[in-house]
DRENTOR-52199 format. One record per residue (C-alpha): residue number from 1; residue in one letter; x, y negated, z. Coordinates in Angstrom, 3 decimals. Each point is the difference from the previous one (the first is absolute). Layout:
BEGIN
<atom NUM,'A',<X,Y,Z>> ...
//
This chain:
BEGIN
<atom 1,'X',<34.145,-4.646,-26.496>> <atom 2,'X',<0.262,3.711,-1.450>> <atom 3,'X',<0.337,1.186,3.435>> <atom 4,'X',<-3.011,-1.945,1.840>> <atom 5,'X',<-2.065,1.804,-3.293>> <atom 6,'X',<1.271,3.453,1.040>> <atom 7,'X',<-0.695,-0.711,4.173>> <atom 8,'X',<-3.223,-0.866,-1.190>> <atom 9,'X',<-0.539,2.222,-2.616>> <atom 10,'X',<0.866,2.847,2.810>> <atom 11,'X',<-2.212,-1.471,2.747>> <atom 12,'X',<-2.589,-0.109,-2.178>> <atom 13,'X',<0.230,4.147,-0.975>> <atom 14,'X',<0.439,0.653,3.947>> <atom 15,'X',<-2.942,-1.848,0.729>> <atom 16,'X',<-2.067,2.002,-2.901>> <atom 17,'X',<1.811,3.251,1.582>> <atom 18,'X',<-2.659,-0.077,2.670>> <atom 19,'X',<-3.177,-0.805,-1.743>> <atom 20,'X',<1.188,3.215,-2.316>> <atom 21,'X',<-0.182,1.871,3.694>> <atom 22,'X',<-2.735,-0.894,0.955>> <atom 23,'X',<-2.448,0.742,-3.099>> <atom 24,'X',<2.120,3.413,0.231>> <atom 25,'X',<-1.395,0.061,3.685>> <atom 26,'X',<-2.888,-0.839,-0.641>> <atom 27,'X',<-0.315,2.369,-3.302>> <atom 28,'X',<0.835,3.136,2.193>> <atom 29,'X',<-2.516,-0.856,2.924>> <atom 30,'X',<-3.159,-0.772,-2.521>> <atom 31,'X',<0.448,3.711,-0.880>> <atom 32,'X',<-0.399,1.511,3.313>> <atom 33,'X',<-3.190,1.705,0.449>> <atom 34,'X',<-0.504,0.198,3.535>> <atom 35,'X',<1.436,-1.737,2.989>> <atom 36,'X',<2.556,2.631,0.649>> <atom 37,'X',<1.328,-0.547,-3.308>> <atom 38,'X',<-0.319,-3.649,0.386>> <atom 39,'X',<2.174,0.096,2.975>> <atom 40,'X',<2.593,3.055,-0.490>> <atom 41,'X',<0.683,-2.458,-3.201>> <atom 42,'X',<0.129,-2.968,2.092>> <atom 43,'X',<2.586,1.809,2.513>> <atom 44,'X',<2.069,0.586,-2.510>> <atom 45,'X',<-0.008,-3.613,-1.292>> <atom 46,'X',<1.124,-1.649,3.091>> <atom 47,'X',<1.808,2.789,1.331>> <atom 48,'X',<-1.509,1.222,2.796>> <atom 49,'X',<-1.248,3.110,1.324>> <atom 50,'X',<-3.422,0.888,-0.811>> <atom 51,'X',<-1.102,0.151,3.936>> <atom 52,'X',<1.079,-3.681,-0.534>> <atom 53,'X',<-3.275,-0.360,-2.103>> <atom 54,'X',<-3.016,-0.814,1.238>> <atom 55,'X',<-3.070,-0.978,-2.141>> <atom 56,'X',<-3.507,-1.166,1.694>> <atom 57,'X',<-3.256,-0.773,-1.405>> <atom 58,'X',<-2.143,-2.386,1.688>> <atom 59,'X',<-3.795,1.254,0.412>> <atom 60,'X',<-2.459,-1.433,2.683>> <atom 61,'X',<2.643,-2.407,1.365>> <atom 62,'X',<2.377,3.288,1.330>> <atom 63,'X',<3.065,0.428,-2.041>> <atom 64,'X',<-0.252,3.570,-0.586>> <atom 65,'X',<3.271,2.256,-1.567>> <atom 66,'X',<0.273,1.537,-3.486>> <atom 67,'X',<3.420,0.625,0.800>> <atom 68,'X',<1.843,1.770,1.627>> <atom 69,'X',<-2.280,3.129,0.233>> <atom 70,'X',<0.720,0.408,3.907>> <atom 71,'X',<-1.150,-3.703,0.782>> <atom 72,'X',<-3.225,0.558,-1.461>> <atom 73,'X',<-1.878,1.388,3.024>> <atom 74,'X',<2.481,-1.640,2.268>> <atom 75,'X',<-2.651,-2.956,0.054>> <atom 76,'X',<-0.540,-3.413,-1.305>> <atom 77,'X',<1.295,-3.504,0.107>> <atom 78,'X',<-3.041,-2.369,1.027>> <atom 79,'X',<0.671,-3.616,-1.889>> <atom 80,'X',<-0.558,-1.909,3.190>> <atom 81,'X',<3.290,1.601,1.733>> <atom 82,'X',<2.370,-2.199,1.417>> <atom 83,'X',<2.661,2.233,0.391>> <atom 84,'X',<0.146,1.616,-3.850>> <atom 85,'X',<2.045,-1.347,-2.414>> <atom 86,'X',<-2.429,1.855,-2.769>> <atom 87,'X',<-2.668,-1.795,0.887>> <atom 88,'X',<1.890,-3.585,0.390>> <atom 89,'X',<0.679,0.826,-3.556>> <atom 90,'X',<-3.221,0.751,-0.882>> <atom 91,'X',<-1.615,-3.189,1.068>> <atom 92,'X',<2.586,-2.423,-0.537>> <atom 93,'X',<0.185,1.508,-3.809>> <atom 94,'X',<4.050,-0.636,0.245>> <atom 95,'X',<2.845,2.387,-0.125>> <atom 96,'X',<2.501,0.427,3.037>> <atom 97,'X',<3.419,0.705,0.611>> <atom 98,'X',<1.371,1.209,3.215>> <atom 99,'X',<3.866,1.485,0.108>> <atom 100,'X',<-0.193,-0.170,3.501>> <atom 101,'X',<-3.297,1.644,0.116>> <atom 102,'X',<0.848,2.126,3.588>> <atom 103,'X',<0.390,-3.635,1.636>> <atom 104,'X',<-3.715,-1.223,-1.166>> <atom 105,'X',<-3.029,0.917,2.084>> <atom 106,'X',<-2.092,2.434,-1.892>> <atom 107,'X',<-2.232,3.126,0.177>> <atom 108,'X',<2.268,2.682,0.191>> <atom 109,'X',<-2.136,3.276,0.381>> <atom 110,'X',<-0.140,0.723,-3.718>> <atom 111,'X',<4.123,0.279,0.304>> <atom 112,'X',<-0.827,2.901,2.743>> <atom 113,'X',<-1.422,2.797,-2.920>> <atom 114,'X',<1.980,2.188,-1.280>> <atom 115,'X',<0.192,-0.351,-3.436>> <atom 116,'X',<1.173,2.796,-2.805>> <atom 117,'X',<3.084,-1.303,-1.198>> <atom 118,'X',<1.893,2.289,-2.765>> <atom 119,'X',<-1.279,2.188,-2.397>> <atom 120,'X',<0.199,3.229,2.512>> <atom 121,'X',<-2.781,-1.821,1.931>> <atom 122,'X',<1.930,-0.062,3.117>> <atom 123,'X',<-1.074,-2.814,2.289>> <atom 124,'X',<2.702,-1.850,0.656>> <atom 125,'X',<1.049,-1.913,3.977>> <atom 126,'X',<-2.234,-3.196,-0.122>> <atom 127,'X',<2.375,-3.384,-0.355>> <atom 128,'X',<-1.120,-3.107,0.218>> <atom 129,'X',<-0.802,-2.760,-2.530>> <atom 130,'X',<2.606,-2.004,0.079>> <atom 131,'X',<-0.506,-2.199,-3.215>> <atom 132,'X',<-3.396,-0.747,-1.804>> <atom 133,'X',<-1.063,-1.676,-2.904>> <atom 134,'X',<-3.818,-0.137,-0.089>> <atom 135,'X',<-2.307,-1.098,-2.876>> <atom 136,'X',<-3.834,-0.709,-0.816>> <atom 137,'X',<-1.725,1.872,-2.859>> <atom 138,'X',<-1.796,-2.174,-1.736>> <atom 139,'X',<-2.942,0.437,-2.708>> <atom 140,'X',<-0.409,-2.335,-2.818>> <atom 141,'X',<-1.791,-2.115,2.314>> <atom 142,'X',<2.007,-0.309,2.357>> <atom 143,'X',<-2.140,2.078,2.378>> <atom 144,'X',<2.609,2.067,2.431>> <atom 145,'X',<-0.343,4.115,-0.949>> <atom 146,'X',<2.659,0.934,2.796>> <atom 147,'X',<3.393,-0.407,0.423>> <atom 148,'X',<3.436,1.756,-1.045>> <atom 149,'X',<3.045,0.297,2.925>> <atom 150,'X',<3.655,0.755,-0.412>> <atom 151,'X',<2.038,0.624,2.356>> <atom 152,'X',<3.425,1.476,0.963>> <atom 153,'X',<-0.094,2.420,3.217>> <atom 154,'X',<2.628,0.827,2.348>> <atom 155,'X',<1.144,-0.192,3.287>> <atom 156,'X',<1.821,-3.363,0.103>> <atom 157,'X',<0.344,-2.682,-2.571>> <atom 158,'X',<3.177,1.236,-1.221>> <atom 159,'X',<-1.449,3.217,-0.996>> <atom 160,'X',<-2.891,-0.720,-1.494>> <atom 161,'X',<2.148,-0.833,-2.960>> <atom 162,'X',<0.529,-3.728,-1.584>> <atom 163,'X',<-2.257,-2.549,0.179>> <atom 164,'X',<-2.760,-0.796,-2.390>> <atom 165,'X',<0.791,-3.137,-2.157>> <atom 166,'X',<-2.322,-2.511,-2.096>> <atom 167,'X',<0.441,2.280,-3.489>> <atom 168,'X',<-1.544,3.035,1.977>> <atom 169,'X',<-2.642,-2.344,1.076>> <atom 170,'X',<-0.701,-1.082,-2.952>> <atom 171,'X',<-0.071,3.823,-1.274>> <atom 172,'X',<-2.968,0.210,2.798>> <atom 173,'X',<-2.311,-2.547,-1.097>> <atom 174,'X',<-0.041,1.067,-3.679>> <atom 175,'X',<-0.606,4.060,1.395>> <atom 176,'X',<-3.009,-1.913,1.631>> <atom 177,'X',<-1.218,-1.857,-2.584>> <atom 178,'X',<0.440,3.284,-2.007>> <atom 179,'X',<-2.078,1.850,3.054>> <atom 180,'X',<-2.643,-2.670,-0.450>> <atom 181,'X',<-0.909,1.513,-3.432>> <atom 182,'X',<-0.059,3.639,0.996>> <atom 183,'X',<-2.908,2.062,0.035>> <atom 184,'X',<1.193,1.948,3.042>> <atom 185,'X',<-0.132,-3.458,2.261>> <atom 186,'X',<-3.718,-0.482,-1.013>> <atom 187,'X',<-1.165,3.227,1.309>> <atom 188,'X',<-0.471,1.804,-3.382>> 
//
């Protein structure tokens, strides 16, 4: 009997070990300013790369980049396409998870910029998105404001790095729901 209390006296401290993560999450994201804070914090959350990144605002039914800097004249995402995952996420209001992302039919001419990639500023060989999480912003009313990506880049599966599990996920949709509050996804 002492030892089922001590299992479930640990499960239950494991399972508060992540809610204590994610209000820390959370915490540091609410105090970003702008959305390159937002998501230079956000890369360093789920450990990725900050050309992994990618923040868009939707405006006029075009999903439009805040970030990365050198997508935001490379053009827009219209809702109505078929072929971008952004803008399935947009109108089906769910997050996605792809770890075999190269395999699944998408736009790929975003992937083609070159994007800055360390702290030099030195543009770095394109790779391709290999993994992608992908999640709606959402306003208090559950009205979509754009749409946050993550993904892992590289020129096969195997080195794009490891795969992106349910926790990360998870990490995602609260960095959206966080999003969803900013000023800097309303446009002022």
């Amino acid at each position: 009997m002492q030892r089922e209390k001590q299992q479930s006296g640990q499960r239950s401290s494991a399972a508060a070990a992540p809610a204590r993560d994610l209000a820390a999450i959370q915490h540091r994201l609410v105090t970003a300013g702008t959305p390159e804070q937002f998501c230079s914090i956000l890369s360093k959350i789920l450990r990725v790369r900050q050309d992994e990144v990618a923040l868009l605002q939707l405006e006029n039914n075009l999903l439009r980049f805040l970030f990365p800097d050198e997508l935001k004249t490379a053009g827009s995402i219209p809702l109505s396409s078929t072929s971008a995952i952004a803008a399935h996420t947009a109108t089906t209001r769910k997050v996605e998870l792809f770890n075999n992302f190269a395999k699944i039919k998408h736009a790929s001419i975003f992937e083609t910029v070159r994007l800055a990639n360390n702290e030099e500023g030195e543009q770095q060989r394109p790779a391709t998105i290999q993994k992608l999480m992908s999640a709606p912003v959402l306003d208090d009313e559950g009205d979509v404001l754009g749409v946050i990506q993550i993904c892992r880049k590289g020129f096969d599966a195997n080195s794009a790095g490891l795969d992106f599990t349910l926790d990360d996920l998870q990490q995602l949709e609260l960095a959206a729901q966080t999003a969803g509050k900013a000023g800097f996804m309303r446009g002022s």
